[in-house]
C-alpha positions as CSV (number, residue, x, y, z in Angstrom):
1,X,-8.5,8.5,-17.9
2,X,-6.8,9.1,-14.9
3,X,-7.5,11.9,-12.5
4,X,-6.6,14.0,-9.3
5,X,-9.4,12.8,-6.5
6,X,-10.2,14.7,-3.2
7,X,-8.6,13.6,-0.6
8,X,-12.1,12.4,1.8
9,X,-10.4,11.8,5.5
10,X,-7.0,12.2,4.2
11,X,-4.3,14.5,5.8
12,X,-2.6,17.0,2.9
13,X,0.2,17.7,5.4
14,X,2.3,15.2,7.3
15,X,2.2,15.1,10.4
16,X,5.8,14.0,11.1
17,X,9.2,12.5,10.0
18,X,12.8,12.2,10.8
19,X,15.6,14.9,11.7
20,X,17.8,16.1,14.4
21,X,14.8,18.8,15.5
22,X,12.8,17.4,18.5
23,X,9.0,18.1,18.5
24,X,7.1,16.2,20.2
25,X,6.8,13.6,22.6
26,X,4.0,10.8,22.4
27,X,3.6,7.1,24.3
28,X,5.5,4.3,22.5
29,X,3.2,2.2,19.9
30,X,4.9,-1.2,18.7
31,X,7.2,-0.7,15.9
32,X,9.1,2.3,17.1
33,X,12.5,2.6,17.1
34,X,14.0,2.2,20.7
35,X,16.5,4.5,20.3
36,X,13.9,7.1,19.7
37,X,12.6,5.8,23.7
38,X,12.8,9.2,26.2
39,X,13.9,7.4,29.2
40,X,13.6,10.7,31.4
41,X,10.2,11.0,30.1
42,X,9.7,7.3,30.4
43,X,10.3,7.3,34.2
44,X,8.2,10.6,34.8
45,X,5.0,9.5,33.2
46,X,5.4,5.8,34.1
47,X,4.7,4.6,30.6
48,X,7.3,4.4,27.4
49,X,7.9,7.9,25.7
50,X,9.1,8.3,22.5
51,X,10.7,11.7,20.9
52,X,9.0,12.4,17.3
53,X,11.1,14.8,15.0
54,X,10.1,17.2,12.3
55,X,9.7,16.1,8.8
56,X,13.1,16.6,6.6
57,X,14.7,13.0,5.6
58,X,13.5,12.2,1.9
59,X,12.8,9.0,1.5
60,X,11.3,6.4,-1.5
61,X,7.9,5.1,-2.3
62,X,7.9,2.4,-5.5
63,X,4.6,1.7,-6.2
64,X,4.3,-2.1,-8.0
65,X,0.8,-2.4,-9.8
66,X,-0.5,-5.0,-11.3
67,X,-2.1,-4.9,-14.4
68,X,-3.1,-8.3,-14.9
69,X,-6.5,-10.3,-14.7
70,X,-6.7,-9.7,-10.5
71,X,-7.4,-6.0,-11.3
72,X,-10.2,-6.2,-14.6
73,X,-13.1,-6.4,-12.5
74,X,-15.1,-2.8,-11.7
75,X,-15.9,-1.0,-9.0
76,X,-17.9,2.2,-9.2
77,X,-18.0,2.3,-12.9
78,X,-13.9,1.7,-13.0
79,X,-11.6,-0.7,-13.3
80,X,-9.7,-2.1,-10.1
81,X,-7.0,-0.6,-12.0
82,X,-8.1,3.0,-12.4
83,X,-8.9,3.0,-8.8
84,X,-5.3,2.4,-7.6
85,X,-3.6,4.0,-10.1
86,X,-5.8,7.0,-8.8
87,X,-4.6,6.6,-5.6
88,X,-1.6,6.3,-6.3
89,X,-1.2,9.6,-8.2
90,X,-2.6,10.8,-5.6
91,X,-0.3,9.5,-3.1
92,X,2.7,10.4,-5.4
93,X,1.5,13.6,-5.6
94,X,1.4,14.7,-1.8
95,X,5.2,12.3,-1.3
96,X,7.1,14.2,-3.7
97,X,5.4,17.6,-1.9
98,X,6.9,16.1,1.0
99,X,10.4,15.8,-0.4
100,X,10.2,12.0,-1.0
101,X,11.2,10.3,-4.4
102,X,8.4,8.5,-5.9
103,X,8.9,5.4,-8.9
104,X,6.4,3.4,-10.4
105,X,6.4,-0.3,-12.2
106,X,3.4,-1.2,-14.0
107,X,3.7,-5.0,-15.0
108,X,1.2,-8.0,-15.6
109,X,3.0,-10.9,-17.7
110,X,5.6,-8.6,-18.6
111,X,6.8,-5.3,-17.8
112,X,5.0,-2.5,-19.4
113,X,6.9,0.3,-18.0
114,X,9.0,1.9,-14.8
115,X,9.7,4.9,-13.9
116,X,12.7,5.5,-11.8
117,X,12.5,6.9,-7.9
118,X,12.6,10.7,-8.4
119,X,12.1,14.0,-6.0
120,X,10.7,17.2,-7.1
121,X,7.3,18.3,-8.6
122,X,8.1,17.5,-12.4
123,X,8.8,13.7,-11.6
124,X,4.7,14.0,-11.4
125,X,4.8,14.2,-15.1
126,X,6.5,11.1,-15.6
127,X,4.3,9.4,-13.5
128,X,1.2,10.4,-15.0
129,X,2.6,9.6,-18.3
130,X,3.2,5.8,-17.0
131,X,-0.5,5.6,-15.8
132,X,-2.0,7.4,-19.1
133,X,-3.9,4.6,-21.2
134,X,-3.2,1.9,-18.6
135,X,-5.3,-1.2,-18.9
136,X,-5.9,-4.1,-17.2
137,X,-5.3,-7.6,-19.6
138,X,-6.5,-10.8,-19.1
139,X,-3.5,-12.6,-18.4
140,X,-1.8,-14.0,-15.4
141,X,0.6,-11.4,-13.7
142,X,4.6,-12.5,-13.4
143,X,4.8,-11.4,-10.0
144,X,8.7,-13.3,-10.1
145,X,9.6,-10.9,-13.2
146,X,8.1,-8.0,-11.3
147,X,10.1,-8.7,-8.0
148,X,13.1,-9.4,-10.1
149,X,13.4,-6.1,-12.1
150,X,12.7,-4.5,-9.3
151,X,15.9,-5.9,-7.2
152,X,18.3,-4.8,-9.9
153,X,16.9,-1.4,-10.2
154,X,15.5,-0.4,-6.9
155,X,18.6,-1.5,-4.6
156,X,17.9,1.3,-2.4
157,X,15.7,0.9,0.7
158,X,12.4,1.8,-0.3
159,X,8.1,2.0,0.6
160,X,7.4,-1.0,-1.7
161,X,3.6,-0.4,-2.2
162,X,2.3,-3.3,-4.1
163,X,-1.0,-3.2,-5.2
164,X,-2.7,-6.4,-6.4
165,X,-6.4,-8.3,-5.4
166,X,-6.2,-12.3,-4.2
167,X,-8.6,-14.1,-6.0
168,X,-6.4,-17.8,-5.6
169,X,-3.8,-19.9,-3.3
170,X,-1.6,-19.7,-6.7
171,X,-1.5,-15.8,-6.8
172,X,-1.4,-15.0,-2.8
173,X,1.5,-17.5,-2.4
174,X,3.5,-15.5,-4.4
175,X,2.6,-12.6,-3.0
176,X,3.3,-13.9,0.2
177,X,7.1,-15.3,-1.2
178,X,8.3,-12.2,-2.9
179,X,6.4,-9.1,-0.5
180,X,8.0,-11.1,2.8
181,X,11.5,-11.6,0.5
182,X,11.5,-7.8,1.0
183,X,11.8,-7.7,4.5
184,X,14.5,-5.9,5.7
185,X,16.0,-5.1,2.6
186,X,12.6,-2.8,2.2
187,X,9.7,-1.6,3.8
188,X,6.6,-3.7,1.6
189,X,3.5,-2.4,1.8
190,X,1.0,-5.4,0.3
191,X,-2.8,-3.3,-0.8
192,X,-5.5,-5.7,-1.4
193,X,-8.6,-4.5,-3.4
194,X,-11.7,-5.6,-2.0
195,X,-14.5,-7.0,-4.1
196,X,-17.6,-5.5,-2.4
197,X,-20.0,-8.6,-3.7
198,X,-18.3,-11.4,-1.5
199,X,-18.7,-8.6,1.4
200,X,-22.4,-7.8,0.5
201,X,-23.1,-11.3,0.6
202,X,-22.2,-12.4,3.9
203,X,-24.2,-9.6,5.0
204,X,-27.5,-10.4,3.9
205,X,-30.0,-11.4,7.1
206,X,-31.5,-14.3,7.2
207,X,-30.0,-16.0,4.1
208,X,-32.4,-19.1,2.2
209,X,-32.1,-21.1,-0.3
210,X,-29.6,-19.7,-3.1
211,X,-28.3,-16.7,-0.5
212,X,-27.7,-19.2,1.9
213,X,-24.9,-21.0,-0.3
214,X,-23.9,-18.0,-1.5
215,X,-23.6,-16.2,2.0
216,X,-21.4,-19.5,2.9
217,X,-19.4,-19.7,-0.2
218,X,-18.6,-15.6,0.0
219,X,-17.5,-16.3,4.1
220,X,-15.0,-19.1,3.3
221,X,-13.1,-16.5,0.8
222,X,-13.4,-13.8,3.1
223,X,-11.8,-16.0,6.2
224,X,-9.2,-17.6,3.6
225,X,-8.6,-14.0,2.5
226,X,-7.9,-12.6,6.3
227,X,-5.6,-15.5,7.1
228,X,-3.4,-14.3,3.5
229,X,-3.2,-11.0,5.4
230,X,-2.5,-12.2,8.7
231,X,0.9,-14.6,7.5
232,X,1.6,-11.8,5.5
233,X,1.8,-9.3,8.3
234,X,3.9,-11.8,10.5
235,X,6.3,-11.7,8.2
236,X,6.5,-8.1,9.1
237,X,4.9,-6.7,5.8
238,X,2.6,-4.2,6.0
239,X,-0.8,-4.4,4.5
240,X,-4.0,-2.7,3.8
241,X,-7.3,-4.4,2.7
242,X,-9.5,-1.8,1.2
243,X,-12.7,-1.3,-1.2
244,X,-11.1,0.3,-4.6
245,X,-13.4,3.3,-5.0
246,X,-12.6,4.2,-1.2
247,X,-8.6,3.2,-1.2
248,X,-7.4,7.0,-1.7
249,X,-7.9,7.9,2.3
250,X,-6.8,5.1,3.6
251,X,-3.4,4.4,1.2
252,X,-2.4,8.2,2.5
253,X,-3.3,7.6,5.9
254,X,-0.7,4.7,5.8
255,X,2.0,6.4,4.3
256,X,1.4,9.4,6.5
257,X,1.3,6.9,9.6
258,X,4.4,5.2,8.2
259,X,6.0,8.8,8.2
260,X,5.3,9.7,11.4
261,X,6.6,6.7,12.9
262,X,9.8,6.8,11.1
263,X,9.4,3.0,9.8
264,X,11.9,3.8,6.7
């Protein structure tokens, strides 16, 4: 059963978007757009200044979640999958409050169901309707049918929020094909779910014995796993490496960050 969470850390209001209303001015980060560079304000504070403008360009989030054999482990009592579909209800729920259209494709070997980019409040019903009874199945996800479907029915540029775990080289090469296939044409956003064991593991002090290789084995992922992120994110794809049962916060965050910075 899915269900609403609270939103720990997590702005419900965004903070700001795109129109023809200046608000604000703040120092350039990397990633902005140039022409949105004060040059008057540039030269007067010695450092680059960009203009940030008040929320009212409606924009599209399409959430791609896998429902294959990365996401059947648990976390909290859930699956991997209850957690993001969680989040991203959640996340849907505050976009299309915003004004944004929010779609959703659940697929694992085949595609189990999509709901078209919508705005307004009822297109939450549609959602929640997708994600009712969703399990996770023990078979290996077609991320090439996935990417596929979603280029002959979501031509417009979107937030491409793919949410997925690495577990091999087999899986996280395809991620790394089709997410940095999107550049350009969309703005993918790659969420990795964390498994807290390998974590806990290279934690332990002291390690002997049976920890020892364990606390070696559970580094090796963990470094193979940063360096998926880090060609990912060269390719200009965004990404977010999170525990499941804490993914809410942060996946909002993002989008709000993403937002404010006008990246769409």
């Amino acid at each position: 059963q899915k269900s609403m969470h609270a939103l720990d850390g997590a702005y419900a209001s965004l903070l700001h978007g795109r129109s023809l209303d200046f608000e604000d001015l703040r120092e350039y980060e990397y990633g902005d757009q140039v022409r949105d560079i004060d040059w008057r304000a540039t030269a007067r504070r010695r450092k680059l200044t960009v203009k940030d403008f008040q929320a009212t360009q409606s924009q599209r989030i399409i959430f791609l979640v896998d429902c294959g054999r990365m996401v059947t482990n648990e976390a909290a009592g859930l699956s991997l999958l209850d957690h993001a579909l969680n989040a991203i209800l959640m996340l849907g729920y505050i976009a299309l409050g915003q004004g944004d259209s929010v779609g959703l494709l659940a697929f694992s070997d085949e595609i189990h169901g999509y709901v078209p980019p919508r705005g307004g409040m009822a297109q939450m019903n549609r959602l929640l309707h997708a994600a009712f009874d969703r399990f996770p199945r023990l078979v290996e996800s077609r991320y090439d049918q996935a990417f596929r479907y979603l280029a002959s029915h979501g031509r417009k540029r979107s937030l491409v929020v793919l949410v997925t775990n690495v577990i091999d080289e087999v899986n996280s090469n395809q991620i790394d094909r089709y997410l940095g296939n999107l550049v350009g044409r969309h703005l993918p956003l790659a969420v990795f779910l964390r498994d807290r064991r390998i974590f806990e593991a290279v934690e332990v002090e002291h390690p002997q014995g049976s920890l020892l290789y364990r606390a070696a084995a559970a580094a090796e992922i963990l470094s193979w796993r940063h360096q998926v992120l880090t060609d990912l994110q060269s390719k200009g794809v965004l990404a977010l490496d999170v525990f499941p049962e804490e993914m809410t916060a942060p996946l909002i965050n993002r989008y709000l960050e993403i937002k404010a910075r006008h990246l769409l």
